[in-house]
N, C-alpha and C positions, 0 to 999 in steps of 0.2 A: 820550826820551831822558833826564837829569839836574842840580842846581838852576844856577840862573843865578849868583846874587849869595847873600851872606850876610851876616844883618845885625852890625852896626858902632853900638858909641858912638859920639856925637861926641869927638873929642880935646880931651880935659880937664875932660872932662864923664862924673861915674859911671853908670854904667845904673841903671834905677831897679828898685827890689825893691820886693814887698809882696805881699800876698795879692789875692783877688778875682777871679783867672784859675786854670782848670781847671788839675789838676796831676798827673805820672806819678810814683810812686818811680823811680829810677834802679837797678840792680844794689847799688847799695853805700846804695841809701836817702838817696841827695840830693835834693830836691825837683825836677822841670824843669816849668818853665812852657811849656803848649802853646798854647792859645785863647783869648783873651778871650771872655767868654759873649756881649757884644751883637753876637759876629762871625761864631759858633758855626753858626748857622741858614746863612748865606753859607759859611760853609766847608764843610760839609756838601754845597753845591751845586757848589760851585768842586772838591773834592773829587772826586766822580762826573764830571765833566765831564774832568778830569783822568787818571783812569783809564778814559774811553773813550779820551780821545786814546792812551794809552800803548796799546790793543788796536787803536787802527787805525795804529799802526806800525809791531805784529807780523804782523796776519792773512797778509799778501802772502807774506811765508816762512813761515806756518804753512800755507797751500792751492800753494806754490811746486809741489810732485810733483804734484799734481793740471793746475796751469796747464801745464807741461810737458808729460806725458800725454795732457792731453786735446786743447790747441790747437798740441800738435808743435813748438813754441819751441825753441832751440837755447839754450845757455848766454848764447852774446854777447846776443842777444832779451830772454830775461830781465833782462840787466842795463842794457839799454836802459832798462827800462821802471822797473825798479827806480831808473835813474838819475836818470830825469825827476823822480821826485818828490821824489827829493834835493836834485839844485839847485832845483825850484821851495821847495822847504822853504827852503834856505840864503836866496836872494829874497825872499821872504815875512819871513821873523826879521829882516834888516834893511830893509823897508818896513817890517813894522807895529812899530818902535820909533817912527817919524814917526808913524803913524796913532794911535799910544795917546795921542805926544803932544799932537797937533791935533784930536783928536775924541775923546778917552780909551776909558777901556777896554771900555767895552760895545758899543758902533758898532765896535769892531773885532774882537772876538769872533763878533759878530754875521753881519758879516760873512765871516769865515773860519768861521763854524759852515755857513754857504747855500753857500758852495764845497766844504766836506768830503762833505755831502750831494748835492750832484749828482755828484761823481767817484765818489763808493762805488753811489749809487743805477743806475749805468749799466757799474759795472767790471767788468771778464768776461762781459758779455752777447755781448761776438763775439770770438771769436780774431786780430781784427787787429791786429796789431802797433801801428799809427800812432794808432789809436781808444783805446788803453789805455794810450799810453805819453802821449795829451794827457790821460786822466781820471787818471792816477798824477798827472801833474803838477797839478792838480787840486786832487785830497788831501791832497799837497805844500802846495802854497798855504793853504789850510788851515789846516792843522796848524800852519804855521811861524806862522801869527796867531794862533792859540789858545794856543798855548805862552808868546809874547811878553805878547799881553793877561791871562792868569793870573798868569803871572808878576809883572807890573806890579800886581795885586788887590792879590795875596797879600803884597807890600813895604806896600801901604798899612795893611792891615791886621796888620802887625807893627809898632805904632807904639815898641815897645821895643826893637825891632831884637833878636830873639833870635835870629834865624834858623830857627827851631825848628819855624815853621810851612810854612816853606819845604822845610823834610829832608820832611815830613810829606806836604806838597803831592806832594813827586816819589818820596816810596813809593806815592803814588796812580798815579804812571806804572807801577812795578814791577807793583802790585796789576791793573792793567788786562792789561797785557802777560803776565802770567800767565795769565790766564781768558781770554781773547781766543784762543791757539792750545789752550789746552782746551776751550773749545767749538768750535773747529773740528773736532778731533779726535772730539769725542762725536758731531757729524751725521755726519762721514766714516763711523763706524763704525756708526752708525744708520742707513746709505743714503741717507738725504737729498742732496739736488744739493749741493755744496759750494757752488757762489755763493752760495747763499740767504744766507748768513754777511754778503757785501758788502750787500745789500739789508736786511736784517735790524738792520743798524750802522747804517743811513742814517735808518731809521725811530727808533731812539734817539737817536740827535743829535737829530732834528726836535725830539723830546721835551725834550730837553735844552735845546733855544735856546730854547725857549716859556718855559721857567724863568726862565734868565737872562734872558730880557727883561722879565720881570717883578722881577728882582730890584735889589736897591740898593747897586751897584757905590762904592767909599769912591773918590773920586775920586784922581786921579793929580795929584802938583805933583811941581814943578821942584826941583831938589836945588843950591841956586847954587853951595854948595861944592865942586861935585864940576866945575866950568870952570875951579878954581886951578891947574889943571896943564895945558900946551899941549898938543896933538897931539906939536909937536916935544920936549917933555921927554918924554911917553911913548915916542917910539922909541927914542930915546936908549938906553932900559934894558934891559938882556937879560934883563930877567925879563917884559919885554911881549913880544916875540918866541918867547921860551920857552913860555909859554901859549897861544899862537894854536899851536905846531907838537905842545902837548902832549894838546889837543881838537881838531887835528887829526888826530892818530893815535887818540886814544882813540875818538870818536866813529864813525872807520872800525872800528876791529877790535869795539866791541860792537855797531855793527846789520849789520856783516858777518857776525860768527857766529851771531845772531842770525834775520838771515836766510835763511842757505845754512845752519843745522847738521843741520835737517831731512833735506835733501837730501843733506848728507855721508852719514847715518848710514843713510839708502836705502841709497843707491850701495857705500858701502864696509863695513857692518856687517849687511847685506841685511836691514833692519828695513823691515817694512809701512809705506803710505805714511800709514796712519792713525795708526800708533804716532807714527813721525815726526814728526805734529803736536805732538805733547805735549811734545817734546824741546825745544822754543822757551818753553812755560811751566816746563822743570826749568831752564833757564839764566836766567830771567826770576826765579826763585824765589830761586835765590843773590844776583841784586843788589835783589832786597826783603830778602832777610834782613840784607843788609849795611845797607842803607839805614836799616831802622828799628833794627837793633839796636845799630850803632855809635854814633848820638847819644846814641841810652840810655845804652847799658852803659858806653861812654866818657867819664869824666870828666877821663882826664890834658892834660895842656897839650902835647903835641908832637901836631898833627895833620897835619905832615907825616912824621914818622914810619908813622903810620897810611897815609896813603897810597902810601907808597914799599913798605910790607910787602904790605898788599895787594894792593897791581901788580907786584910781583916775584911772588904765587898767583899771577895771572892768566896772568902768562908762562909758571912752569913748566906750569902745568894747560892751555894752550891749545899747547905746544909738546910735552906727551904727550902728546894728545890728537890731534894729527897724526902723529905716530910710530907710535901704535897701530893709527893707521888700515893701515900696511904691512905688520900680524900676521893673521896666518889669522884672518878672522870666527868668532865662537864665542859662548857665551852668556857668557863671564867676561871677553870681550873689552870685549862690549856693557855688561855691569854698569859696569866700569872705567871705560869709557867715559863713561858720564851719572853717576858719582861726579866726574871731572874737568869734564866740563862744569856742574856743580853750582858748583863751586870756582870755575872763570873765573869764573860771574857772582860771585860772591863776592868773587872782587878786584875785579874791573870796577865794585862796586858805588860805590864813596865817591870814583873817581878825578877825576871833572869838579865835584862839589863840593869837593873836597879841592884843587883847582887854583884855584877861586873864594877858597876860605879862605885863600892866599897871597898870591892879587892884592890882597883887601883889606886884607892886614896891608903890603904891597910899597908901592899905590895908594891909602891913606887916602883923600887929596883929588881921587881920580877914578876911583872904584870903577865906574862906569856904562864910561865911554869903556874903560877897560881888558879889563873882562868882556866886551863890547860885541865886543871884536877879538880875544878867545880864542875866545869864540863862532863867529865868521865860520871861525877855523882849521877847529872844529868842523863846519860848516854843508858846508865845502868839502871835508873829509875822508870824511863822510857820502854826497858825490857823487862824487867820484873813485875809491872804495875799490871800489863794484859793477860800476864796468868792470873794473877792474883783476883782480878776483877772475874774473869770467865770463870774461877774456879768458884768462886764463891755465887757468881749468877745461876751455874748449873746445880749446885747444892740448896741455895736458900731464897734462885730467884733473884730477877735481873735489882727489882728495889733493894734488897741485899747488900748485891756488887756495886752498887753505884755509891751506897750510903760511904762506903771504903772512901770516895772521894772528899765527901765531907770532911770525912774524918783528917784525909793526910794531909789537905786545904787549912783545916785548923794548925799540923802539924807544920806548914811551911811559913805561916805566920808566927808562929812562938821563934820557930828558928830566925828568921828575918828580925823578929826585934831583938834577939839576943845576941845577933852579926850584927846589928848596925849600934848597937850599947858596945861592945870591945871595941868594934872599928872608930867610936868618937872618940872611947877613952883614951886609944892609941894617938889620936888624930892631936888631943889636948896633951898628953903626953910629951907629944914629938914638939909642939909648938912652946910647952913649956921650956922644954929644953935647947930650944933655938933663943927664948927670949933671956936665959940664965948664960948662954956663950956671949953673948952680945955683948 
């Protein structure tokens, strides 16, 4: 999925510069700081682990025509099973913030790495609905701790708060999610049994948890300043509520399309179920390109600008992308087609960061508890969106269900500009009233 938090000065405290840590030119030749070197070897591992997780988010709608096909599932089935692993995901993201906290980040890794591996090492071995809709939730489980416990690493290890190694982290979800339904697609089309793919992942995690348990995780502390703000003054704000409903909608419309685009581009552009595979790493590739390229290349100071322009692509490119779907199949249909879903991922790529980077200019002194409850919008949009989608594909037809994405695509854009209009007001607010103490 996309990053959590982004790192923050303390207030009234400058960030500190200097050399000694690895360095990119930017577009225009600005220095950016990415790694610390004595971090380098850990991130490098936290890195790959990172971009497995991003390939076992996609495989399920990259082999989705196959599961179909082969164990006769209906659309609602599908999005059973699809479901499970969503709320076990959303579950999981808020236990393992407790778990990082009381037993830190490798015991929790740990164990959500032995859950990811038994759900994939047994998924699709039978067509029963009830057997793969508990091993989704499974890899749900999973997932929603490895995400949490990375995430937590990778804060310790930005002791400057750049953020920077964070964008970097969650191009590693893009990078995984890309190669994850292109290898499916190359055994599809090599005759290989498609599951092999779930079994295949289980055996790399293994690999992967043996590292990490060897490895020397920077421990996790408490952040005191981030309790100056209640519960009750965060609800207060409609810039808290704005965010929980803005990764709400964002989080359904990109592992819905995500999911199901495969399957659209079957059904309604009569493309092969192997090509199909691929179509998950062309929309996967748009939000890696956004992801690393906008830190880069971006240097100006409106970054919610940046987000609102990019999530107004995502709409129009996900709203003719459904339109098209109603033109006679053709091969320039098809081109058009995977040029616009190129584009969604392209918008979709910066937007749940780009909501982080508000909360924390909105939320100074309680950057955790506010991210914390956007998230959850997130978590629960992720699991409501794949009923809603199957339910409506098997009533009115997969063009239908997908139009739903347009539609909530438009809705996460109104919201984003209406979080990022309170969040300046507050911003000019607060500056005002720094300039009147003075």
């Amino acid at each position: 999925m996309t990053a959590k938090t982004l790192g923050r000065a303390e207030p009234g405290r400058p960030r500190p510069t200097g050399t000694g840590e690895p360095t990119a030119k930017s577009f225009w030749g600005e220095k950016v700081t990415l790694i610390e070197p004595r971090f380098r070897g850990l991130f490098v591992s936290v890195f790959a682990l990172f971009a497995l997780f991003g390939t076992s988010m996609t495989i399920i709608g990259a082999t989705l025509p196959k599961i179909l096909a082969n164990f006769h599932w209906n659309y609602l089935t599908a999005g059973i099973v699809l479901g499970a692993g969503a709320v076990a995901y959303f579950v999981s993201t808020f236990v393992a913030g407790y778990l990082v906290k009381h037993w830190g980040s490798k015991p929790t890794i740990l164990l959500a790495l032995a859950l990811i591996v038994a759900g994939l090492a047994f998924f699709a071995t039978t067509p029963d609905p009830a057997a793969n809709t508990l091993l989704s939730a499974l890899i749900g489980l999973g997932q929603g701790g490895v995400e949490v416990g990375l995430n937590a690493t990778i804060l310790r290890m930005d002791e400057r708060n750049t953020g920077r190694p964070m964008n970097v982290l969650h191009g590693a979800f893009a990078v995984g999610a890309i190669v994850g339904p292109l290898a499916v697609s190359l055994l599809l089309q090599s005759g290989l049994d498609w599951a092999v793919v779930y079994r295949g992942m289980a055996v790399i995690f293994v690999l992967l948890a043996v590292l990490m348990a060897f490895a020397a995780l920077p421990s996790v502390q408490r952040q005191a300043a981030e309790h100056d703000e209640t519960p009750e003054r965060l609800s207060a704000n409609p810039a808290y509520w704005l965010s929980f409903f803005a990764l709400f909608l964002y989080l359904g419309v990109e592992l819905g399309v995500s999911n199901w685009v495969a399957e659209y581009f079957v059904v309604v552009f009569a493309y092969a179920p192997e090509a199909g595979a691929m179509l998950v790493s062309l929309f996967w590739l748009g939000l890696l390109a956004g992801r690393f390229g906008v830190p880069l290349l971006y240097k100006g100071s409106r970054p919610d600008a940046v987000l609102v322009g990019l999530s107004a692509l995502a709409t129009v490119s996900i709203a003719l992308l459904m339109a098209l779907g109603y033109a006679n199949p053709s091969a320039i249909t098809a081109d058009i087609g995977r040029g616009l879903l190129f584009l969604a991922g392209l918008g979709c790529s910066i937007y749940y960061p780009g909501v982080i980077t508000l909360l924390g200019k909105r939320f100074p002194l309680a950057q955790s508890q506010a991210v914390g409850f956007a998230a959850t919008g997130g978590g629960i949009g992720s699991f409501i969106f794949p009923f809603l989608m199957s339910s409506i594909a098997q009533n009115w037809g997969i063009q239908a269900g997908f139009a739903t994405y347009g539609v909530f695509a438009a809705g996460m854009t109104v919201v984003g500009v209406w979080l990022a209009v309170i969040v300046n007001k507050g911003e000019n607010a607060r500056r005002l009233s720094l300039s009147r103490s003075r």
